[in-house]
py3Dmol code that shows the C-alpha trace and the ligand (Angstrom):
import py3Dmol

protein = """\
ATOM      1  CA  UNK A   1     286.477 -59.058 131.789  1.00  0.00           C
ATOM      2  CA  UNK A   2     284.051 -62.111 130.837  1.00  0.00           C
ATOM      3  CA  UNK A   3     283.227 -61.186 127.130  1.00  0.00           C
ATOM      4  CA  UNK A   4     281.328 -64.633 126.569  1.00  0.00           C
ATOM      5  CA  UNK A   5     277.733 -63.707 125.434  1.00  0.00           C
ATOM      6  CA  UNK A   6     275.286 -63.697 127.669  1.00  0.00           C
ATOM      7  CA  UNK A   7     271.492 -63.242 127.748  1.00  0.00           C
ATOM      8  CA  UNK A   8     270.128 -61.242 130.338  1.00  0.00           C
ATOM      9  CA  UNK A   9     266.321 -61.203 131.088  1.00  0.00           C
ATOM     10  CA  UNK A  10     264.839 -57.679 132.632  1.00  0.00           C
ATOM     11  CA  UNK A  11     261.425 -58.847 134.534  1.00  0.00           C
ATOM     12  CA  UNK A  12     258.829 -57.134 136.538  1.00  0.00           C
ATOM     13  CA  UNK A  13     255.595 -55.767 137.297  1.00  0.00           C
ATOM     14  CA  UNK A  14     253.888 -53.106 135.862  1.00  0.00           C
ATOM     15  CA  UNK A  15     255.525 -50.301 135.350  1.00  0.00           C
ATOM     16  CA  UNK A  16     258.007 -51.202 137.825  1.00  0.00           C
ATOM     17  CA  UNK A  17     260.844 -49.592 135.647  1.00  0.00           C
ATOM     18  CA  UNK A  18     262.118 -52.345 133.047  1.00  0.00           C
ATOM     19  CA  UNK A  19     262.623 -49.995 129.958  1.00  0.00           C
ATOM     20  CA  UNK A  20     263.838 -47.524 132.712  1.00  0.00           C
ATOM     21  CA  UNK A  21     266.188 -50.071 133.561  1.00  0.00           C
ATOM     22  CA  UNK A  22     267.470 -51.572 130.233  1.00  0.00           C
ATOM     23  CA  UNK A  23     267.995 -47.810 129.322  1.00  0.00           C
ATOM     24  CA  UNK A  24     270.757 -48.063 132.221  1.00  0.00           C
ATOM     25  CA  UNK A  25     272.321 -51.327 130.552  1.00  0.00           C
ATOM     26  CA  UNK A  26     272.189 -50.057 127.272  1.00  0.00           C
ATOM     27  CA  UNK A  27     274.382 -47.129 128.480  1.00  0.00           C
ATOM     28  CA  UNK A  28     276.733 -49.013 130.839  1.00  0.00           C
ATOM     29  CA  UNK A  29     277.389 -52.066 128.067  1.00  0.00           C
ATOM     30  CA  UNK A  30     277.802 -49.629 125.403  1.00  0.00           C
ATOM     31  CA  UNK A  31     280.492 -47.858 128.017  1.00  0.00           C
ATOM     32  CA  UNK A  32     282.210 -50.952 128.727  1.00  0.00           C
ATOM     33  CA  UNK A  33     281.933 -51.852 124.511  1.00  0.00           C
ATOM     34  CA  UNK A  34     280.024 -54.954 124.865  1.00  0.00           C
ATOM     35  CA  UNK A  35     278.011 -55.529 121.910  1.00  0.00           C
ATOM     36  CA  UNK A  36     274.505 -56.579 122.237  1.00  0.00           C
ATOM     37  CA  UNK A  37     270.915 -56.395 121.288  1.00  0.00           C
ATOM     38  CA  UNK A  38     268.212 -55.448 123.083  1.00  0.00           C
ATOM     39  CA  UNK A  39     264.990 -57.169 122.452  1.00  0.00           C
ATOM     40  CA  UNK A  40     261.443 -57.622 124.207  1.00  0.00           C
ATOM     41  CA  UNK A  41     258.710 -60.309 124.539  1.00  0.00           C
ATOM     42  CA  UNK A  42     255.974 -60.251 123.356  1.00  0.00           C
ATOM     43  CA  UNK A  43     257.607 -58.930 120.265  1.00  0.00           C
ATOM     44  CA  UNK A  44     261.277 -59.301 118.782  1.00  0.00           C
ATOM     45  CA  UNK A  45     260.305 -60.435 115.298  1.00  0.00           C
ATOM     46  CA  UNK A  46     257.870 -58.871 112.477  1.00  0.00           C
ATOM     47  CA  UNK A  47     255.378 -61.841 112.826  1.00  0.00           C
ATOM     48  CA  UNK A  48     255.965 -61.685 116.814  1.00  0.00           C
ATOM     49  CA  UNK A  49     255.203 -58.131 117.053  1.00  0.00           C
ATOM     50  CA  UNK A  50     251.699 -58.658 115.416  1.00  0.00           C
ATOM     51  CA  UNK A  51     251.416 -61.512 117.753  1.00  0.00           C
ATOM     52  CA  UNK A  52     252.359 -58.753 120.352  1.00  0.00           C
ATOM     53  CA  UNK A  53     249.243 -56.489 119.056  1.00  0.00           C
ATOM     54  CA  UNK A  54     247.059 -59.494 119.355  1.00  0.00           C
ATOM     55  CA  UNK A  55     248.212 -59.701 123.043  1.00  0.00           C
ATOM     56  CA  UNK A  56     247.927 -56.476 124.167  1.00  0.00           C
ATOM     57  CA  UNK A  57     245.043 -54.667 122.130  1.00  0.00           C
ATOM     58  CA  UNK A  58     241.726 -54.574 123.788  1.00  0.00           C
ATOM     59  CA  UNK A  59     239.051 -56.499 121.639  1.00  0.00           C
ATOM     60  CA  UNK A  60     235.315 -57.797 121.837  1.00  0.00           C
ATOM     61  CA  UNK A  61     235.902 -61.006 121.912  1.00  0.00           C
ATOM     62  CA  UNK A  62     236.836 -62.756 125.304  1.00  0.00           C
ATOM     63  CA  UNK A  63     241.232 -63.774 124.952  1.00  0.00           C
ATOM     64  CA  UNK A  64     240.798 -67.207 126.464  1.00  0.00           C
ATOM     65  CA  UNK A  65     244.070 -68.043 129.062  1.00  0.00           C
ATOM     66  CA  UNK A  66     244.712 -71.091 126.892  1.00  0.00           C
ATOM     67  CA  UNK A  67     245.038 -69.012 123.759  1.00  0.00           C
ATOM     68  CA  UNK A  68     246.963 -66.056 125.735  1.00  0.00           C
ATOM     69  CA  UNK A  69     249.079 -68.680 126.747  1.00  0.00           C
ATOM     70  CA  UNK A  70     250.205 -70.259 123.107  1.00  0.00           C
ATOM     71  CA  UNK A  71     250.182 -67.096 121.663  1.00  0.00           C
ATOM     72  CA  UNK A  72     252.656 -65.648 124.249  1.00  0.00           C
ATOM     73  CA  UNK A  73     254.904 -69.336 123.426  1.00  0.00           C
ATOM     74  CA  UNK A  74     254.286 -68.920 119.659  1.00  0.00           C
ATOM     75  CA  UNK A  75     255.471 -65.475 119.883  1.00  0.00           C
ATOM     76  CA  UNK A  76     258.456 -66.689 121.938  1.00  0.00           C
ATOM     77  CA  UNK A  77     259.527 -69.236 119.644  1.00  0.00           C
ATOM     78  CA  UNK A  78     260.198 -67.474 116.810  1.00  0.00           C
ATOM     79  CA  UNK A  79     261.823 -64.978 119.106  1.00  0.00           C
ATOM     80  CA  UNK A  80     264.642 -67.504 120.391  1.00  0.00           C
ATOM     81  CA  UNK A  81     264.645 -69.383 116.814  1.00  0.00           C
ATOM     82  CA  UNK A  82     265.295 -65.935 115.216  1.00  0.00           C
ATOM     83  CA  UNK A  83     266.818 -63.672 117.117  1.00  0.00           C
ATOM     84  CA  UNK A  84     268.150 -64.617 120.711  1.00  0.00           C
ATOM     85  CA  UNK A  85     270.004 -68.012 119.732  1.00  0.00           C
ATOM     86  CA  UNK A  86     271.318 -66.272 116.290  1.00  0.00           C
ATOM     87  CA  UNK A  87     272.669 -63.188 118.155  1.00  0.00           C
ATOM     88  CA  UNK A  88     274.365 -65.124 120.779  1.00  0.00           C
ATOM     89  CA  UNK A  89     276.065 -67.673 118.623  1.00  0.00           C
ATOM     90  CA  UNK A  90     277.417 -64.363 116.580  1.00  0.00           C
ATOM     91  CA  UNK A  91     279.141 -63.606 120.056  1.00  0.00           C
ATOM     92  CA  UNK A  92     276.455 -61.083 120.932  1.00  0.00           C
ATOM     93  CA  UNK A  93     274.841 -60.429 124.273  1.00  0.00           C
ATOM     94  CA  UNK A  94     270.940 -60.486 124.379  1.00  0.00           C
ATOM     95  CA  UNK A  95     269.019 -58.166 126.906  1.00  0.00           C
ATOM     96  CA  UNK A  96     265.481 -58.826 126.528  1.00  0.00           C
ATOM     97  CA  UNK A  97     262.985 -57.130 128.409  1.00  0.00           C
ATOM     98  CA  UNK A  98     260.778 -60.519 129.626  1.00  0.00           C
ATOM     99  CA  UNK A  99     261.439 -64.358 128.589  1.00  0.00           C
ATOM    100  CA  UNK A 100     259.350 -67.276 129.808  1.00  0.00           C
ATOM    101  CA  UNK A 101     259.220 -66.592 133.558  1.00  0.00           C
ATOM    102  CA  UNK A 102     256.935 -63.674 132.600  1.00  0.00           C
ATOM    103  CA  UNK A 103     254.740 -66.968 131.486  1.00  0.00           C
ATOM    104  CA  UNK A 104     254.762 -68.678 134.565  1.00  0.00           C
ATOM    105  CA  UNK A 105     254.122 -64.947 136.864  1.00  0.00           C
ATOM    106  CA  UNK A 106     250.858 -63.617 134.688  1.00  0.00           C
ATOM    107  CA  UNK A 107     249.764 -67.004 132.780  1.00  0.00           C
ATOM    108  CA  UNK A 108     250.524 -69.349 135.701  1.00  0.00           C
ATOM    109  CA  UNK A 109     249.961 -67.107 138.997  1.00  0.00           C
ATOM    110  CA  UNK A 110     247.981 -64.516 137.134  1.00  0.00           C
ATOM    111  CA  UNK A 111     245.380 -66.458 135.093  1.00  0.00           C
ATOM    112  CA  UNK A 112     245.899 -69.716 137.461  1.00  0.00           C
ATOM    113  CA  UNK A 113     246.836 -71.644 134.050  1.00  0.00           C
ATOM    114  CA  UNK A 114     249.312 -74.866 136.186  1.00  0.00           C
ATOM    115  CA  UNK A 115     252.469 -74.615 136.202  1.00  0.00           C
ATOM    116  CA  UNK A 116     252.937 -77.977 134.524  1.00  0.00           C
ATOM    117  CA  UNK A 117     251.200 -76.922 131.815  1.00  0.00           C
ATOM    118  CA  UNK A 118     253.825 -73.908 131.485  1.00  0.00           C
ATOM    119  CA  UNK A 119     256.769 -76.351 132.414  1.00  0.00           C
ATOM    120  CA  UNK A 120     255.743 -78.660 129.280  1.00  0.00           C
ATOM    121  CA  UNK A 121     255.563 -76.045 126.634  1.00  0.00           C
ATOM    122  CA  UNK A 122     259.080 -74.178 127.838  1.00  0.00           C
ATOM    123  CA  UNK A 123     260.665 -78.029 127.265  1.00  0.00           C
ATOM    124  CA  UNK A 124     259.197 -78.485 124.878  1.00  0.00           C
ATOM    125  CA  UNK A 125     259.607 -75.182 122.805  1.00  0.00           C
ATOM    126  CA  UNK A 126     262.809 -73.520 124.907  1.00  0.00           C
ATOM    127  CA  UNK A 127     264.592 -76.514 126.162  1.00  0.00           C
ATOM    128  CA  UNK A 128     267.801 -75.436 127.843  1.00  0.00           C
ATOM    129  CA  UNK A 129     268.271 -72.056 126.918  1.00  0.00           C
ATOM    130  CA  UNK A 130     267.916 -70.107 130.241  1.00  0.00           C
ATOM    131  CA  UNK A 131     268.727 -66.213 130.821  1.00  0.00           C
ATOM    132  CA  UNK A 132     272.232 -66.334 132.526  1.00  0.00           C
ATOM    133  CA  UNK A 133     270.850 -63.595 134.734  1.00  0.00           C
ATOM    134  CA  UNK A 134     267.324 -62.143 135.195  1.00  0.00           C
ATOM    135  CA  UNK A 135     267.467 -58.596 137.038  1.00  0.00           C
ATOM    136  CA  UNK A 136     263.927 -58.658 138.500  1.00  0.00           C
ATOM    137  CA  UNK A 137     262.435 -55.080 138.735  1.00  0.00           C
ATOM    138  CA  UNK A 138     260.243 -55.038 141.991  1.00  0.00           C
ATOM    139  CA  UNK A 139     257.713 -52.739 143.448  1.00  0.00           C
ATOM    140  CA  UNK A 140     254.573 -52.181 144.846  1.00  0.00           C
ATOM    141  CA  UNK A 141     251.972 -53.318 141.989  1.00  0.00           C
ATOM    142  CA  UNK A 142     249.852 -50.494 142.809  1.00  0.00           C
ATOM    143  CA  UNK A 143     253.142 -47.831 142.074  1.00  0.00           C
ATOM    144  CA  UNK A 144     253.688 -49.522 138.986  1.00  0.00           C
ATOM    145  CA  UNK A 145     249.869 -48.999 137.552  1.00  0.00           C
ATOM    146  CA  UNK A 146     250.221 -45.411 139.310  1.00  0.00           C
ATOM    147  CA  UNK A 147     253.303 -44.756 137.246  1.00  0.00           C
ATOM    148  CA  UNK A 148     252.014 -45.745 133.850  1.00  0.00           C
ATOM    149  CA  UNK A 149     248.291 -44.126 134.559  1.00  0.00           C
ATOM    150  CA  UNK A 150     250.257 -41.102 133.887  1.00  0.00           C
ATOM    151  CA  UNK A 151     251.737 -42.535 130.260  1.00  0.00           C
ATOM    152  CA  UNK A 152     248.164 -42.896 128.891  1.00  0.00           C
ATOM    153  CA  UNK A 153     245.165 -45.409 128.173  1.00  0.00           C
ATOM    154  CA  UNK A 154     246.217 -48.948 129.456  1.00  0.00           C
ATOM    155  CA  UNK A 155     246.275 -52.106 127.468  1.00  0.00           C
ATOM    156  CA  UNK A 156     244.421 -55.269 128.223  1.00  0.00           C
ATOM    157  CA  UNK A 157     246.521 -57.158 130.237  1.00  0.00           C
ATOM    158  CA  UNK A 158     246.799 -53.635 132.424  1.00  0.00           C
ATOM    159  CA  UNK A 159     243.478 -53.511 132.898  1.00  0.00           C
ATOM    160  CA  UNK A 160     243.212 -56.428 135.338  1.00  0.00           C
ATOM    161  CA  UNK A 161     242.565 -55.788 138.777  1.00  0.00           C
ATOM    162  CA  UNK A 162     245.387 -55.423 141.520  1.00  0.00           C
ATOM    163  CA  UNK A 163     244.955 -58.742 142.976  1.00  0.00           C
ATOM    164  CA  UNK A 164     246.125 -60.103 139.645  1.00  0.00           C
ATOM    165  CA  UNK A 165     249.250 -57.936 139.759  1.00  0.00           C
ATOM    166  CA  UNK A 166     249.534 -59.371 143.353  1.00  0.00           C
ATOM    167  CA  UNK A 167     249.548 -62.908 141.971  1.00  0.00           C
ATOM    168  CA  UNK A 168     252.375 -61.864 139.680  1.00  0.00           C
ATOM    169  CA  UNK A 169     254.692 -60.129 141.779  1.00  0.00           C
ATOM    170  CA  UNK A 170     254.779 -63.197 144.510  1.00  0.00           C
ATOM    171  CA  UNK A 171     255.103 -65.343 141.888  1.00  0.00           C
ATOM    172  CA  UNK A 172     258.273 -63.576 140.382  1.00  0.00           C
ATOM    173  CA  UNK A 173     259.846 -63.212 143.448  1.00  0.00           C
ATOM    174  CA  UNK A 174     259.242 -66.834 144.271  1.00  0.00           C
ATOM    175  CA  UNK A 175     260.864 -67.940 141.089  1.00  0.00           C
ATOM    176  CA  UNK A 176     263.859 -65.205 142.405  1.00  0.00           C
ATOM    177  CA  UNK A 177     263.696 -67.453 145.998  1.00  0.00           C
ATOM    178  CA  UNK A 178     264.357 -70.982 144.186  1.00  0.00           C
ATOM    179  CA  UNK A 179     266.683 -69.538 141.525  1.00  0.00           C
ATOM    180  CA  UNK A 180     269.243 -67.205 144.073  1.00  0.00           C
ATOM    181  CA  UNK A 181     272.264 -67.641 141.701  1.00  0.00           C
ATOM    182  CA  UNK A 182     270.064 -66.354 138.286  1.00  0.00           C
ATOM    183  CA  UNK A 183     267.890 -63.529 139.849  1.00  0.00           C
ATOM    184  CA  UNK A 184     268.924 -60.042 141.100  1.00  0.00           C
ATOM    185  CA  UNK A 185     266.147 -58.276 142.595  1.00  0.00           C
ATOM    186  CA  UNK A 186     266.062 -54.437 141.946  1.00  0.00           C
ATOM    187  CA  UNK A 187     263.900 -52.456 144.286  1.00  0.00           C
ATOM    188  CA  UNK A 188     262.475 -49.417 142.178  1.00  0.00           C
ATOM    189  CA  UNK A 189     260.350 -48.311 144.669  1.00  0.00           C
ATOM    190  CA  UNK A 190     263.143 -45.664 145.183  1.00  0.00           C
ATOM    191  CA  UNK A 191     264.709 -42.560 143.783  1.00  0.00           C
ATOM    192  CA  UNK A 192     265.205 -43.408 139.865  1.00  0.00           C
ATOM    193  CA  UNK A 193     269.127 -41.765 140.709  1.00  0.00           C
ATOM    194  CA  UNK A 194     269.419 -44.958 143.114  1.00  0.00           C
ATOM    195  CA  UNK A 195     268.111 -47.532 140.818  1.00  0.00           C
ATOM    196  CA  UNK A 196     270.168 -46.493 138.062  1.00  0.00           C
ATOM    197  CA  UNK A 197     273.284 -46.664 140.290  1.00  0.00           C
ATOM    198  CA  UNK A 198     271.857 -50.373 141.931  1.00  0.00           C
ATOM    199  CA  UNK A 199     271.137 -51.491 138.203  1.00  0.00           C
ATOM    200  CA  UNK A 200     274.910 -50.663 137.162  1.00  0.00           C
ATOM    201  CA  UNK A 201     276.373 -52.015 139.787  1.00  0.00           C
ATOM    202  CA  UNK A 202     274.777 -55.536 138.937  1.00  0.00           C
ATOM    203  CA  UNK A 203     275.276 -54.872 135.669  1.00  0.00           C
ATOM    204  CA  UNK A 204     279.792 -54.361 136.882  1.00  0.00           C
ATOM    205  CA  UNK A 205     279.288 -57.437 139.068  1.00  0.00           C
ATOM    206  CA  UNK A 206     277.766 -59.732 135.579  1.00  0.00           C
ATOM    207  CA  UNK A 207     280.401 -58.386 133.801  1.00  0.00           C
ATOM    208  CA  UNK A 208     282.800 -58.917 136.009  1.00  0.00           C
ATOM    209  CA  UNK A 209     284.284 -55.374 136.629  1.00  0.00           C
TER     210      UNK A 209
END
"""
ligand_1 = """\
55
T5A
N 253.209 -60.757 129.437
C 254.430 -60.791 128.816
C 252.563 -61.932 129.830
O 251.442 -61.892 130.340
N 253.190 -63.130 129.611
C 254.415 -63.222 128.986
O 254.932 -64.336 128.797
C 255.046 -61.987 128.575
C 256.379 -62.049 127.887
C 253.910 -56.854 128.088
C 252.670 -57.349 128.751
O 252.585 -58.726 128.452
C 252.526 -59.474 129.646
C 253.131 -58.604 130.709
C 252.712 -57.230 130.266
O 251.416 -56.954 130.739
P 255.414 -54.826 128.400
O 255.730 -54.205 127.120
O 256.490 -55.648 129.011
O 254.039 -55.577 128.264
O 254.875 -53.729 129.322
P 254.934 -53.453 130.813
O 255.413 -54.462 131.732
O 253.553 -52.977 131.075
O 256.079 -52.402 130.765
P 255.949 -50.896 130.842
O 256.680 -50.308 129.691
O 254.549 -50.454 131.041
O 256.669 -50.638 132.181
P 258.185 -50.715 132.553
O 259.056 -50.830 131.354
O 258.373 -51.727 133.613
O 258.331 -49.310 133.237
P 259.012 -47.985 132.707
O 260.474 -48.090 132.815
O 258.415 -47.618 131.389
O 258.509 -47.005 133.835
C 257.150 -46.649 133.945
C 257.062 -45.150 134.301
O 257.611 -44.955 135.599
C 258.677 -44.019 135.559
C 259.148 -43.981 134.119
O 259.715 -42.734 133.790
C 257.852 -44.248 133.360
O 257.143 -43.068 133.197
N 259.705 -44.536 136.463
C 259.984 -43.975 137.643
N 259.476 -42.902 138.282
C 260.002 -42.620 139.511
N 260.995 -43.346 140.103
C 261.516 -44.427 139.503
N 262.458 -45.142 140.129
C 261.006 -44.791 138.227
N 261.270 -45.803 137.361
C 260.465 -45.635 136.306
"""
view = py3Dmol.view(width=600, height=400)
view.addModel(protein, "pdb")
view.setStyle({"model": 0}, {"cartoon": {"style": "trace"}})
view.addModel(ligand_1, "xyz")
view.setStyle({"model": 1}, {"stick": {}})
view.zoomTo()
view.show()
């Protein structure tokens, strides 16, 4: 069994079933006694989880995509500089639910922000450090926003209109197209019993069971 740290990226729409998911890792790591963290984006740190509020609260005055955009990478760098680089070189893995391609799906495709733009900040700010795997949660945008109607009122990113969501979901599963080796596409438009068992069995196969 590999027991080299890795960092695993959970990514998706919506509601499409990422803490669902990491749930599912949490359990199968902690059977297989793999240490690890499990962390999110936006969020991770103190100062990134107010960063986090900023992001997500609604508020009277307009969140220009520039600012979303630095925000989101000011968020993210204190998240790697604290927490993902320190945990892996203590020999721990690092599940975080989103990294930077969630940047280039919902600032890039979503907000239509270029993806140079995007590119320069992640080499500038994140440099080489790349998810070893990203398990890419997929489904229907409009089952996602049906799934977390039901949780409650909806924040201000999930307020945008489908089209939006549209944007995001081809753009993720573009970046799955040119990156085969990283991405493993989960379909959760299915029976949670099935995703749990297609989630664990990518988890055995990244593990090397
Ligand atoms: N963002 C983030 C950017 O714009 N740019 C960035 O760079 C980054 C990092 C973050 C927001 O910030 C944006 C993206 C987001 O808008 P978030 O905390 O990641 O927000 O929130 P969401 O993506 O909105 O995550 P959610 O918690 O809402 O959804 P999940 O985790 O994907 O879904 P989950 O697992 O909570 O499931 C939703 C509901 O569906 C049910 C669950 O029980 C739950 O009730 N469910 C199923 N029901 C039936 N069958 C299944 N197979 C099911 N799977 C889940």
């Amino acid at each position: 069994m590999s027991r080299e740290p890795k960092f695993i990226s959970i990514e998706g729409g919506e509601g499409a079933g990422k803490s669902t998911a990491i749930k599912t890792i949490q359990s199968y790591l902690n059977h297989r006694g793999i240490a690890h963290i499990v962390t999110r984006e936006p969020g991770g740190t103190p100062l990134a989880e107010k960063i986090r509020s900023l992001l997500l609260d609604k508020s009277d005055e307009l969140l220009l995509p520039e600012t979303e955009l630095l925000l989101f990478f000011a968020g993210r760098y204190q998240h790697i500089e604290h927490v993902i680089k320190p945990s892996l070189n203590k020999g721990l893995w690092v599940i975080s639910d989103r990294f930077v391609d969630a940047s280039f799906a919902y600032q890039g495709a979503g907000r239509g922000i270029t993806e140079s733009r995007i590119a320069y900040l992640k080499e500038w700010l994140i440099q080489d450090l790349s998810p070893d795997h990203t398990l890419l949660l997929d489904a229907p945008p409009s089952m996602g926003l049906d799934r977390i109607k039901l949780r409650g009122e909806l924040d201000r990113i999930e307020v945008e209109k489908i089209d939006f969501f549209n944007r995001v979901r081809d753009c993720y599963l573009a970046l799955a197209a040119k990156e085969p080796a990283r991405f493993h596409i989960i379909d959760t438009n299915r029976a949670l019993a099935d995703v749990q068992n297609n989630t664990t069995s990518c988890l055995a196969a990244i593990c090397g069971a």
